[in-house]
C-alpha positions as CSV (number, residue, x, y, z in Angstrom):
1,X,134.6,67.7,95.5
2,X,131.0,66.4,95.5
3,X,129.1,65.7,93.0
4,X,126.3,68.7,93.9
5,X,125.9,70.9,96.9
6,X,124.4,68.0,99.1
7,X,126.3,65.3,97.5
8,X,123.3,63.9,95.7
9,X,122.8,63.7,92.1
10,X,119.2,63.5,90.4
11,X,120.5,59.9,89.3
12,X,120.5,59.0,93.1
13,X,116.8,60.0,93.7
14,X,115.7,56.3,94.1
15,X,117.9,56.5,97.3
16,X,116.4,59.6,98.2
17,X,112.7,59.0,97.7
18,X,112.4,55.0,97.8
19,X,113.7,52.5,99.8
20,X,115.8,54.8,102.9
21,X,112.5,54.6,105.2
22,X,112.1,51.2,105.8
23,X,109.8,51.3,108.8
24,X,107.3,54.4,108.2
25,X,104.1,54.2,110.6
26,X,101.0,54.1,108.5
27,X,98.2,54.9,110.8
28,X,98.1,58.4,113.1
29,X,99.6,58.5,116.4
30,X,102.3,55.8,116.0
31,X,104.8,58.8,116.6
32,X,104.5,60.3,119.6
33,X,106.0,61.2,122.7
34,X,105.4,57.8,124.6
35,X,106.0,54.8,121.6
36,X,108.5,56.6,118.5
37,X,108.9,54.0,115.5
38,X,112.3,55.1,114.7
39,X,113.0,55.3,110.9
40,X,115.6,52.9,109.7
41,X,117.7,53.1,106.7
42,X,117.4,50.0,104.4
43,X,120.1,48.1,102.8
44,X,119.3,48.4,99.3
45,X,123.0,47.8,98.3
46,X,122.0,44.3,96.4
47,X,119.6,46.1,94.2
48,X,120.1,48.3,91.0
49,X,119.5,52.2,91.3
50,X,116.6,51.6,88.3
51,X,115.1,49.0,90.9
52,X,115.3,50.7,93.8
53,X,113.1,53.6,92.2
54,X,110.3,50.9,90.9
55,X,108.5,49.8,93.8
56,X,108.5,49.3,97.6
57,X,107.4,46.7,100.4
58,X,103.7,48.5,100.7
59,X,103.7,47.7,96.9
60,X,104.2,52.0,96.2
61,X,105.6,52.9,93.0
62,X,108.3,55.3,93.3
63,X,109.7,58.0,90.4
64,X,112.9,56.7,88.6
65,X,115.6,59.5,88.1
66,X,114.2,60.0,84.5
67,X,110.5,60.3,85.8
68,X,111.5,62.9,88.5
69,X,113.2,65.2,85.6
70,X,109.5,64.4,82.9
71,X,106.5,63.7,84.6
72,X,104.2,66.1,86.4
73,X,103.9,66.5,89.8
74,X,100.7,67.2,91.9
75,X,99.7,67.8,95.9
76,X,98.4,64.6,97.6
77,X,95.6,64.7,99.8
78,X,95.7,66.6,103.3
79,X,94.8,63.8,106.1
80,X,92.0,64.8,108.5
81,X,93.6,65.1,111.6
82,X,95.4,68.2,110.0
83,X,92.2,69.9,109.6
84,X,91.5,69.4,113.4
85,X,94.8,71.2,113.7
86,X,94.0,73.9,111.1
87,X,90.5,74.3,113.7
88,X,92.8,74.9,116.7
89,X,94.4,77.9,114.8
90,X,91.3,79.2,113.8
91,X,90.4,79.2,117.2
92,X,93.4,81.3,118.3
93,X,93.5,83.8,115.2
94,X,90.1,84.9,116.1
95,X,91.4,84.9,119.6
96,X,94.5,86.9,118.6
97,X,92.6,89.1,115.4
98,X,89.7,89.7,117.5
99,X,91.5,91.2,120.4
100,X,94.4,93.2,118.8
101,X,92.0,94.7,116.1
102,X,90.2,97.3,118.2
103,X,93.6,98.1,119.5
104,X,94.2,100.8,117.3
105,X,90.6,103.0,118.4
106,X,90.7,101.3,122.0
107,X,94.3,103.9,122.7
108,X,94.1,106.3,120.2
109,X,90.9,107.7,120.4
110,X,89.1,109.3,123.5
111,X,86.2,108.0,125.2
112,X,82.8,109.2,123.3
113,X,80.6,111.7,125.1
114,X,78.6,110.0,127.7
115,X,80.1,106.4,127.4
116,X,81.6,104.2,129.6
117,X,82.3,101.7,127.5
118,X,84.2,103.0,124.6
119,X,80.8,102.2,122.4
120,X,80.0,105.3,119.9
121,X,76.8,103.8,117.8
122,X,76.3,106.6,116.0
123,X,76.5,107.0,111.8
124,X,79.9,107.8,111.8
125,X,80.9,107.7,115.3
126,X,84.2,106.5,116.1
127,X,85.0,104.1,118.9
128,X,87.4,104.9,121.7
129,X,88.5,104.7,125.3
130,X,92.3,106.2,126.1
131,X,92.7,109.0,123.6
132,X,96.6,108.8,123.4
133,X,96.5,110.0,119.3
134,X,97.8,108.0,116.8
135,X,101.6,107.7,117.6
136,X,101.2,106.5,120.4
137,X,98.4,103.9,118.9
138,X,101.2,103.0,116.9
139,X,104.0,102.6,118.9
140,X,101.8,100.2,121.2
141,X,100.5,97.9,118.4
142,X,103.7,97.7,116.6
143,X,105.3,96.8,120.1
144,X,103.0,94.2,120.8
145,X,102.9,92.5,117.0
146,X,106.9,92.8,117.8
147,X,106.3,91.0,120.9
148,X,104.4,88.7,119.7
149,X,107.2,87.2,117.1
150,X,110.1,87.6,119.6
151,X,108.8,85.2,121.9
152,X,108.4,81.9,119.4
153,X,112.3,81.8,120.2
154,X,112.1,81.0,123.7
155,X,108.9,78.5,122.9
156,X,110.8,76.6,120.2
157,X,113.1,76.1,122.8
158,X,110.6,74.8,125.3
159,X,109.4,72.7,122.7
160,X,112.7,71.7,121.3
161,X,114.6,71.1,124.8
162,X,111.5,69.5,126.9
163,X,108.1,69.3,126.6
164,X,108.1,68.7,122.5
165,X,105.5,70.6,120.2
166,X,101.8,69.2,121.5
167,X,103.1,69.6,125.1
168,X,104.2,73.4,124.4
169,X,101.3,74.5,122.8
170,X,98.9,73.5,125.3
171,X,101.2,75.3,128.0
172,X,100.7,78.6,125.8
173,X,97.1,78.5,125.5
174,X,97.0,78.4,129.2
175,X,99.0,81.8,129.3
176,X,97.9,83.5,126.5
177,X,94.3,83.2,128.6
178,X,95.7,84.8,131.6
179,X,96.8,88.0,129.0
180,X,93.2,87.9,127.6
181,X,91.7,88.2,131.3
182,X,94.1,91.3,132.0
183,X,93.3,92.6,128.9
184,X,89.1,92.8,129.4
185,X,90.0,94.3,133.1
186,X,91.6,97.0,131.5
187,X,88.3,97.9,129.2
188,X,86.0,97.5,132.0
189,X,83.8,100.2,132.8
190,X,84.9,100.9,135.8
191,X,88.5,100.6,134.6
192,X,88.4,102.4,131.5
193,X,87.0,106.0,132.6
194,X,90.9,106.1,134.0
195,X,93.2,106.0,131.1
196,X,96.3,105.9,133.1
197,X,95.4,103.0,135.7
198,X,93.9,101.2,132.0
199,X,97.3,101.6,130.4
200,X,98.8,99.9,132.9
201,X,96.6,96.8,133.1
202,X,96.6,96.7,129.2
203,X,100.0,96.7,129.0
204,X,100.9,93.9,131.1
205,X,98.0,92.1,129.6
206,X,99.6,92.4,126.3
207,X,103.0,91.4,127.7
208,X,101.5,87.7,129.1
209,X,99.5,87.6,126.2
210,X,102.4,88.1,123.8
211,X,104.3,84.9,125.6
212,X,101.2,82.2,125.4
213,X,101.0,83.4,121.6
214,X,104.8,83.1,121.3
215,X,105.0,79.5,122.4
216,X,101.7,78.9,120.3
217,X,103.2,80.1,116.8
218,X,106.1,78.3,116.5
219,X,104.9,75.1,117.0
220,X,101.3,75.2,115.6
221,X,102.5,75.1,112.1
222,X,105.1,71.9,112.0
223,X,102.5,69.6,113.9
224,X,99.7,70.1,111.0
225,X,102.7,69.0,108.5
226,X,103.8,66.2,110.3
227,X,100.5,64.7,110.0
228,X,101.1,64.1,106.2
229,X,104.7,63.2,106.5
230,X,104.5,60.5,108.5
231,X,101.8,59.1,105.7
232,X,103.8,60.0,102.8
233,X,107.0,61.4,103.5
234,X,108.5,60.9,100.0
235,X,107.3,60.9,96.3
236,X,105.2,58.4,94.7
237,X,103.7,57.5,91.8
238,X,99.8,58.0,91.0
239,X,97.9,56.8,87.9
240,X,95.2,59.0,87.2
241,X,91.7,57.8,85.1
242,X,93.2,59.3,82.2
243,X,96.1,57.2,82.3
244,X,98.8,59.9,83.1
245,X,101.2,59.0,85.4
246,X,102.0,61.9,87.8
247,X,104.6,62.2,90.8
248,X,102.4,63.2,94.5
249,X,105.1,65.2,96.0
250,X,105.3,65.5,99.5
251,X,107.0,69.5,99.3
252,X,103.5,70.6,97.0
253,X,101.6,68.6,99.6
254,X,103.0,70.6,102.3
255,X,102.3,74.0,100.2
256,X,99.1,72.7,99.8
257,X,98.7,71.9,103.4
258,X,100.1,75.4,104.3
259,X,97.6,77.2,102.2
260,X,94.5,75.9,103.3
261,X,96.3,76.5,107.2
262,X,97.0,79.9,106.5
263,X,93.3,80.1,105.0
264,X,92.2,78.7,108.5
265,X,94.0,81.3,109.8
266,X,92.4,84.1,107.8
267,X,89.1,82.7,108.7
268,X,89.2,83.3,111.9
269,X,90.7,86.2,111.6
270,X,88.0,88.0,109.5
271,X,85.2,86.2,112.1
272,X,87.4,87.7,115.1
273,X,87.6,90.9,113.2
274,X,84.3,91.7,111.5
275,X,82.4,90.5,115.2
276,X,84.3,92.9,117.9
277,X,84.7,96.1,115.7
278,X,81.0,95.8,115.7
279,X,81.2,94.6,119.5
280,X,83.0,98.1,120.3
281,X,80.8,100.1,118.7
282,X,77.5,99.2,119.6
283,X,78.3,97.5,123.0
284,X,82.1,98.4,124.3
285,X,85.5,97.4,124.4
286,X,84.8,94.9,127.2
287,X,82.6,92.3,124.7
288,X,85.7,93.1,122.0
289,X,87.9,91.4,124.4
290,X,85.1,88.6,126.2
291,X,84.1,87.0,123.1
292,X,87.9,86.4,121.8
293,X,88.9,84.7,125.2
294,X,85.6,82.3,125.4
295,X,86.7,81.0,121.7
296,X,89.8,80.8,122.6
297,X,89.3,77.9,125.3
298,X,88.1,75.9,122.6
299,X,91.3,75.3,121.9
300,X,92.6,72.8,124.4
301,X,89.5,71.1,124.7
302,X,89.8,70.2,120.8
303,X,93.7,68.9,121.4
304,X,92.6,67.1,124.7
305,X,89.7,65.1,122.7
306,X,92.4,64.5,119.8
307,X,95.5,64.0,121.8
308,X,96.0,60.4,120.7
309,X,95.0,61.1,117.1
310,X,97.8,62.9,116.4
311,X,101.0,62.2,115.0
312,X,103.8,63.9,117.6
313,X,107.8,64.1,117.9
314,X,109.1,63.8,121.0
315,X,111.6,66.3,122.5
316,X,115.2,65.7,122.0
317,X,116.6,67.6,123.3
318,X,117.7,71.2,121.7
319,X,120.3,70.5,119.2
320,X,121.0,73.9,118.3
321,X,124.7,73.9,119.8
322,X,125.4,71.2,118.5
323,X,124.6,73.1,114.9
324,X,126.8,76.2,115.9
325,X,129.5,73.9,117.0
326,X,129.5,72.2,113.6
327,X,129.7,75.8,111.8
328,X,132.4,76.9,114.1
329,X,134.1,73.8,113.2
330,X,133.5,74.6,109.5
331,X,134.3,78.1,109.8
332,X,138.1,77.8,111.5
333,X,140.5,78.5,109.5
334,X,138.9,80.5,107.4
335,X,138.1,83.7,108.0
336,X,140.2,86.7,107.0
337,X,140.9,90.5,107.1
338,X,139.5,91.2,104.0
339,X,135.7,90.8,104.2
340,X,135.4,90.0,100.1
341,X,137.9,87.0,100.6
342,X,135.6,85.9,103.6
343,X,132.2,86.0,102.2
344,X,132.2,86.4,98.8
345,X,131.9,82.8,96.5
346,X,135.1,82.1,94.7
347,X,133.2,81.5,91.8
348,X,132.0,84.7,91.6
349,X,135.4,86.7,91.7
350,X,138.4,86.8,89.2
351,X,140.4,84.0,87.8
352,X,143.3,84.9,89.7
353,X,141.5,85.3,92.7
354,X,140.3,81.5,92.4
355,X,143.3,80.2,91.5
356,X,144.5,81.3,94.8
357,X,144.2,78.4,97.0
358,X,144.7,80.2,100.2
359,X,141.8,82.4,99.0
360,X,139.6,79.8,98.4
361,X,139.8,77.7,101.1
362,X,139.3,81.0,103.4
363,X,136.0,81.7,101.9
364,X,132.8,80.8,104.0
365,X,130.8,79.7,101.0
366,X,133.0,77.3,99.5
367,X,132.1,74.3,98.1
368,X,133.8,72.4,100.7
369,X,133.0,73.9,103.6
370,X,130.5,71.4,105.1
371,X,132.1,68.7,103.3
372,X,135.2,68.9,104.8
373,X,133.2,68.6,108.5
374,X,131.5,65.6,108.1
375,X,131.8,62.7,110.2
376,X,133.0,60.1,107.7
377,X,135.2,63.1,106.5
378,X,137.4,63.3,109.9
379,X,137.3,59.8,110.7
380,X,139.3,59.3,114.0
381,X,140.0,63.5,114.3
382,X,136.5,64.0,114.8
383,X,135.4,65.7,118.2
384,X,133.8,63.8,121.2
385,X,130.3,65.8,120.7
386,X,130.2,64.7,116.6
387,X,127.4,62.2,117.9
388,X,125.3,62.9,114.6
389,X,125.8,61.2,111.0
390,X,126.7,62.5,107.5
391,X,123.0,63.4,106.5
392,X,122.6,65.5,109.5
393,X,125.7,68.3,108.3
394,X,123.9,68.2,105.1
395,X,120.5,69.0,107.2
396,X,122.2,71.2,109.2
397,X,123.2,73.4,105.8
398,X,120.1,73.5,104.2
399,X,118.4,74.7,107.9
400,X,121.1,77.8,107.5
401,X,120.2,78.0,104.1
402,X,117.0,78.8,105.0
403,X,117.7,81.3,107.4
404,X,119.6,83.6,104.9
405,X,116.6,82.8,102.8
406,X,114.5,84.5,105.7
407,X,116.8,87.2,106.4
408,X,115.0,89.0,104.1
409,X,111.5,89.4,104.8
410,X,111.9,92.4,107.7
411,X,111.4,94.0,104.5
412,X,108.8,92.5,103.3
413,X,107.0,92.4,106.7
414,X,107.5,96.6,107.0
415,X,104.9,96.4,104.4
416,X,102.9,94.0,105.1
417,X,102.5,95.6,108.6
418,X,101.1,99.1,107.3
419,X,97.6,97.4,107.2
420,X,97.6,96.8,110.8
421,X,97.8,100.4,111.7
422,X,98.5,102.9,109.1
423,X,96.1,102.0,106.7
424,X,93.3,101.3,109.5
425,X,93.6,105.4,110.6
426,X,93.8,106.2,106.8
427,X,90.4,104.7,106.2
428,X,89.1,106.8,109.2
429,X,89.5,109.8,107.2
430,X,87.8,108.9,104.2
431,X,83.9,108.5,103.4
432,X,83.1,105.3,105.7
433,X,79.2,105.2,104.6
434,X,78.6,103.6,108.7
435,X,81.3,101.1,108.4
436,X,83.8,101.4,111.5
437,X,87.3,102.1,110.2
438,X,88.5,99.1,111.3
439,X,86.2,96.8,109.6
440,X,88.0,97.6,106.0
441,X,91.2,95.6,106.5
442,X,88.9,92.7,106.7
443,X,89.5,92.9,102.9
444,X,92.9,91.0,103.1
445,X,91.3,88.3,105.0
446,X,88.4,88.1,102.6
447,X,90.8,88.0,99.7
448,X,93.1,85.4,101.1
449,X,89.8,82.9,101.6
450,X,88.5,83.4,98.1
451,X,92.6,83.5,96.5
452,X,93.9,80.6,98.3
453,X,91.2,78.0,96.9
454,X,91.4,79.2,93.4
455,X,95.6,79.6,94.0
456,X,95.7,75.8,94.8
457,X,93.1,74.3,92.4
458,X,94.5,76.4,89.7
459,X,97.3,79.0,89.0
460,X,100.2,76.5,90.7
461,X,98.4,73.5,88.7
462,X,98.1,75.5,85.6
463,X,101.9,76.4,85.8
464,X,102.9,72.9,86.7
465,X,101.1,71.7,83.2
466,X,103.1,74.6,81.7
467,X,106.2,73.1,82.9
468,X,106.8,76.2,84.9
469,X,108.2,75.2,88.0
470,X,106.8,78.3,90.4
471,X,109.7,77.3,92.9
472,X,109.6,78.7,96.6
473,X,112.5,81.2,95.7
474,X,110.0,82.5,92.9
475,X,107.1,82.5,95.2
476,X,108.9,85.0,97.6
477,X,110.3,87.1,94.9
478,X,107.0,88.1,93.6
479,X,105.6,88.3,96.7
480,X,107.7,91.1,97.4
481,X,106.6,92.5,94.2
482,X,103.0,92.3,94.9
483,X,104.1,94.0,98.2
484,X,105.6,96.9,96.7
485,X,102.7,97.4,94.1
486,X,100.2,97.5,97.6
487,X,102.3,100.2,99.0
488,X,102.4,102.2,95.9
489,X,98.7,102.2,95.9
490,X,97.8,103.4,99.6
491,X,100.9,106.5,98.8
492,X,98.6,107.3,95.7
493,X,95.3,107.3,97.6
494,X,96.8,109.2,100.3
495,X,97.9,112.3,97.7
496,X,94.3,112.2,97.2
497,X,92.9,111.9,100.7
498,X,95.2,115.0,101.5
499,X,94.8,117.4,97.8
500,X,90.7,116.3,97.7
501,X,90.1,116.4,101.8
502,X,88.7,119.9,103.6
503,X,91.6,119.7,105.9
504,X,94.5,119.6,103.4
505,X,97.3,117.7,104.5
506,X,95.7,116.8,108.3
507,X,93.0,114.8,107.9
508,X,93.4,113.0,111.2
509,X,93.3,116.2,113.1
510,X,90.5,116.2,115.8
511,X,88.9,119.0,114.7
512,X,89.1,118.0,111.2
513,X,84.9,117.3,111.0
514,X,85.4,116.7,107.0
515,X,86.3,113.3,105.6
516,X,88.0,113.4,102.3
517,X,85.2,113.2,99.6
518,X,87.1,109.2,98.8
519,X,84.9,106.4,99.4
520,X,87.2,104.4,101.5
521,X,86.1,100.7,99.7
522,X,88.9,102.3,97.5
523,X,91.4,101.0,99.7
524,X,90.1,97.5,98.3
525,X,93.2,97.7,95.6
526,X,96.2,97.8,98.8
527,X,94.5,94.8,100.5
528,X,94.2,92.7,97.7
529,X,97.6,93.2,96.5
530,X,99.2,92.8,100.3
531,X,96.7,89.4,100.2
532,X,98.8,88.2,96.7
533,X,101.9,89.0,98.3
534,X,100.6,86.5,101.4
535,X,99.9,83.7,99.3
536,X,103.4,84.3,97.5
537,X,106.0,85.3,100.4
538,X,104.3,84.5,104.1
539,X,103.3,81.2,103.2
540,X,105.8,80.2,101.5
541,X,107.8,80.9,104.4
542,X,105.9,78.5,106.7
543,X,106.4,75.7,103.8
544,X,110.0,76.9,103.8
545,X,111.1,76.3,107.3
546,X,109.2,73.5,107.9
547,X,111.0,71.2,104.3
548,X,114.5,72.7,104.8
549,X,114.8,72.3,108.5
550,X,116.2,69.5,110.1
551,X,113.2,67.4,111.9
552,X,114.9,67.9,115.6
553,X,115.3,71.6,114.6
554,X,112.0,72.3,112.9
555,X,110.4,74.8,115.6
556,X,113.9,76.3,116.0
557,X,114.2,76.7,112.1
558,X,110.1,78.0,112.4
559,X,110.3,80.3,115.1
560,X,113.5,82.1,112.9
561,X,111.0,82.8,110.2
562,X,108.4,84.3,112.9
563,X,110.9,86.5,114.5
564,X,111.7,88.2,111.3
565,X,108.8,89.6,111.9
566,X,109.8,91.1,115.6
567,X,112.9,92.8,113.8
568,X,110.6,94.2,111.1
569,X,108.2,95.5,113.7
570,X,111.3,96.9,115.6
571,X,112.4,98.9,112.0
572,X,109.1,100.2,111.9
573,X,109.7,101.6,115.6
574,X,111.9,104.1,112.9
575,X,108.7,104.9,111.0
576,X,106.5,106.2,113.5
577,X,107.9,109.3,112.9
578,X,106.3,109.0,109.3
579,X,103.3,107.6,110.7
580,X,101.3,111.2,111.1
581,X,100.1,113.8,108.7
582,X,101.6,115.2,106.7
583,X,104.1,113.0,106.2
584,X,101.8,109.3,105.0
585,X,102.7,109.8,101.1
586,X,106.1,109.9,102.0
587,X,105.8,106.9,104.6
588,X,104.0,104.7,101.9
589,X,106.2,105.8,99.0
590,X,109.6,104.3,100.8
591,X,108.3,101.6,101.7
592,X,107.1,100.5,98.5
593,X,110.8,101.5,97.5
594,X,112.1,99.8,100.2
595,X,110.1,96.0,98.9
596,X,111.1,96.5,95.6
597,X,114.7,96.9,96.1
598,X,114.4,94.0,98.8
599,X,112.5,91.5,96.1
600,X,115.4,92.2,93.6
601,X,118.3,91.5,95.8
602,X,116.4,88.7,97.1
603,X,116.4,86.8,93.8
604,X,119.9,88.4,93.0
605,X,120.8,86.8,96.1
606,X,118.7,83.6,96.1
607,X,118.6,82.9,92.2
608,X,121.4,79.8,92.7
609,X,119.5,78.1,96.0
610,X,116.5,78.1,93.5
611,X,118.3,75.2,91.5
612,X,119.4,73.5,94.1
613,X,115.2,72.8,95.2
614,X,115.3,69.5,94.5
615,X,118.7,68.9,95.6
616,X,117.4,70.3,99.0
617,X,114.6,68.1,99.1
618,X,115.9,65.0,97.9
619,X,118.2,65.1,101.3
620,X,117.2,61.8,103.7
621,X,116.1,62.0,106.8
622,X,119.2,61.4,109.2
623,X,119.5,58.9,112.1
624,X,120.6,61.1,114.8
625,X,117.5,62.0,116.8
626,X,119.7,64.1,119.8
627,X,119.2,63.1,123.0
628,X,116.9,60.2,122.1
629,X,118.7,56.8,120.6
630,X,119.5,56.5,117.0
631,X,117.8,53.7,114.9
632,X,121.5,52.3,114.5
633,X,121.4,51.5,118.7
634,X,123.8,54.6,119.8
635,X,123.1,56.3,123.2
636,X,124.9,59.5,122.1
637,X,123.4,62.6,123.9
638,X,122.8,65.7,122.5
């Protein structure tokens, strides 16, 4: 038995945090594809765990074990070549936000009386072009969102296997801009007075465009962390003016880093947004779709210029067999008929049960079963292709770890996703005072730019003086919370819309001339809430994937998260049914259910993992690098 679940005690954390990285580049761009600095791991055996936490060659102070457990920690500073990063996302989540948020009008409702364009300026006019209704409105934007988060798989792959992150993402921008081009043929004039040769088009424009932001997405997010880590990739000491000694820790950096990405990412969304909903109304579908392409060839102009700035890791090859080899190595043996003996923790059923050796060693989550696959474990017995060290198995488990973590947030994304359709036609039948209906759920964005600031500089600090450790476990509990609290408030409004509105319970009917007598800025309630649950759960997520997965699997372990959205997008396919009056109180209502049964099992499920954080974190960095050689001189292949 080990001593903890990685086989690290907190007494051990000067090996974890000190002395391991002996050769750390200090200056941007000294990792990348062409000229790696491989990280070596020092021989520290001559010196006493209370000196190995004191100081380092660069004269850094580092936390002893003690220190780790009293003193406060903080974020460090986010370098500047992650803010060129965070620019490049802006870029594309105007690109993507602009685009896909005139979706919604652009196929479900018909072209206005004497347009070509899909423009309707008038007071309350409502945009449109195809007039397919609202199901079928949708049914198309859930498919393409769905798209959208299927296709990080194949580009952590690409990313993973050959061309490495910068490579990949540069690739994607190139097809993602062949999507937007098919996307503004289909809403030209002469295009669009045909709704069934425009489906077409738009649908194969979406398709395309659904790949380029698939092999964007996955890798976007680990390059702006890697920035920091190859800086600072453990804690260290900091003296402030007051005299306080505090810990910088890398994993708040990375949250911190993370917020102000996903903040990037809201502002462009809102700009995208709040521009082409005007765009289609006064102008037409065709500048809703221009203007999002021209920004989004910025893009590779900005990683062209700052190519060499960067801090890259090269391809290695994709190691992910070598990961299901290793768990299929783990597993034999132990598997049987009876599903509680198989998955269950022994520690969790009765003492006879666990006093059952047979039992104990059958069961998948027992202690031992990574131990018992490590290299050092099998000695000679080990398998030709167990090319990778200790540290790596231990990597390997807390990757997995973190994709049961994500295995619940299809829930969490079910409502989440409501405000890219549901609530957007809700808002068209209430009081819009010459707002377009889609211009409301620029609210979340909004939110998120003026929540994130006061989140970082604030709430997490406040709690950390608190000694309340608001743990990334806790973060996506209560983001499911907030989730559920945003759907309850859009199934309340929507009693209203359909007991206060002249048309009873079918306010979206075409013929219905009378809005409910709601001011629809009441819908301000859902977005903030869904915006909370953002900064809590989504995230959270990013920070997640990117500190628990191994380094060689980190787009793998990235693109995982993403795709929970595709099968959350795919169990909304089983809403649409819902999605039409008068059935929206009842379509809110389980949903809200639905998050708040999902945030309880999550921590029901997750409460143990949330001890282990440091444990998780205090795991080295391993020497096996797949393909590519090993600092200890091997040639092993992936």
């Amino acid at each position: 038995m080990t001593s903890g679940p990685v086989g690290l005690d907190l007494a051990d954390v000067s090996k974890a945090h000190a002395p391991q990285l002996r050769d750390v580049p200090a200056a941007p761009g000294a990792i990348n594809e062409k000229n790696e600095k491989e990280l070596t791991v020092a021989d520290d055996s001559s010196r006493s765990p209370s000196d190995r936490a004191d100081s380092f060659d660069d004269g850094t102070e580092y936390p002893t074990a003690e220190e780790v457990e009293t003193l406060r920690r903080e974020a460090g500073p986010i370098p500047w070549g992650s803010y060129t990063i965070g620019f490049v996302e802006l870029c594309e989540r105007f690109s993507y936000y602009g685009t896909t948020a005139v979706f919604v009008n652009f196929i479900q409702n018909p072209l206005p009386d004497g347009s070509t364009t899909g423009a309707d300026p008038a007071v309350d006019g409502q945009a449109g072009a195809l007039g397919m209704g609202q199901r079928a409105s949708t049914g198309l934007t859930t498919f393409n969102s769905m798209w959208a988060y299927f296709m990080p798989l194949l580009g952590a792959f690409m990313a993973d296997q050959y061309w490495g992150r910068f490579k990949t993402i540069q690739i994607s921008i190139f097809i993602a801009i062949v999507g937007h081009i098919i996307i503004i043929i289909a809403a030209l004039p002469q295009v669009i007075v045909h709704p069934q040769s425009a489906i077409g088009c738009f649908s194969l424009g979406i398709i395309i465009f659904g790949i380029g932001t698939g092999g964007f997405k996955p890798n976007i997010s680990p390059l702006i962390a890697e920035q920091y880590e190859q800086k600072h990739p453990k804690q260290y000491i900091r003296v402030l003016k007051s005299g306080e000694r505090v810990i910088v820790d890398p994993t708040m950096t990375v949250s911190r880093i993370y917020m102000y990405f996903y903040m990037m990412v809201n502002i462009g969304a809102l700009a995208g947004q709040i521009g082409m909903v005007y765009a289609e109304k006064y102008v037409g579908f065709w500048l809703s779709f221009v203007l999002p392409t021209a920004m989004f060839c910025i893009c590779p102009f900005v990683m062209w210029v700052m190519s060499r700035k960067y801090a890259k890791r090269p391809p290695t090859g994709s190691v992910l067999g070598k990961a299901l080899k290793l768990w299929r190595l783990a597993a034999k043996g132990r598997f049987s008929a009876n599903p509680v003996t198989t998955l269950v923790h022994p520690f969790s059923l009765s003492v006879e049960i666990r006093a059952d050796k047979k039992n104990r060693m059958k069961n998948l989550r027992a202690d031992d079963f990574w131990e018992n696959v490590k290299p050092s474990r099998l000695g000679q017995a080990k398998p030709a292709w167990m090319t990778f060290d200790d540290v790596w198995v231990d990597e390997v488990r807390r990757g997995l770890k973190a994709c049961t973590v994500f295995l619940w947030y299809p829930i969490y994304w079910l409502a989440y996703n409501q405000i890219i359709n549901n609530l957007i036609s809700q808002a068209a039948t209430m009081e819009l005072h010459g707002a377009p209906n889609d211009l409301i759920n620029n609210i979340d964005p909004i939110a998120l730019v003026i929540f994130i600031p006061i989140t970082d500089m604030f709430l997490y600090p406040g709690l950390e003086r608190l000694h309340i450790r608001f743990t990334p476990i806790r973060r996506i509990a209560w983001g499911f919370v907030m989730a559920s609290a945003s759907m309850i408030a859009a199934c309340v409004l929507q009693y209203y819309i359909y007991r206060l509105g002249a048309c009873g319970n079918y306010p979206s009917d075409p013929d219905c001339e009378n809005q409910a007598p709601i001011n629809v800025w009441v819908q301000t309630l859902s977005y903030v809430l869904i915006a909370f649950s953002e900064i809590f759960a989504s995230i959270t997520g990013l920070e997640y994937a990117f500190t628990k997965a191994p380094k060689n699997m980190r787009s793998l372990v990235t693109s995982v998260f993403l795709f929970m959205s595709a099968i959350s997008f795919a169990i909304g396919e089983a809403f649409v049914s819902l999605s039409e009056d008068p059935l929206l109180v009842w379509n809110y209502g389980v949903i809200a259910v639905l998050a708040a049964l999902g945030g309880t099992g999550f921590w029901i499920a997750h409460r143990k993992l949330d001890k282990e954080e440091d444990r998780l974190n205090f795991i080295p960095e391993s020497v096996f690098k797949g393909r590519r050689k090993s600092s200890q001189g091997g040639g092993a292949k992936a």
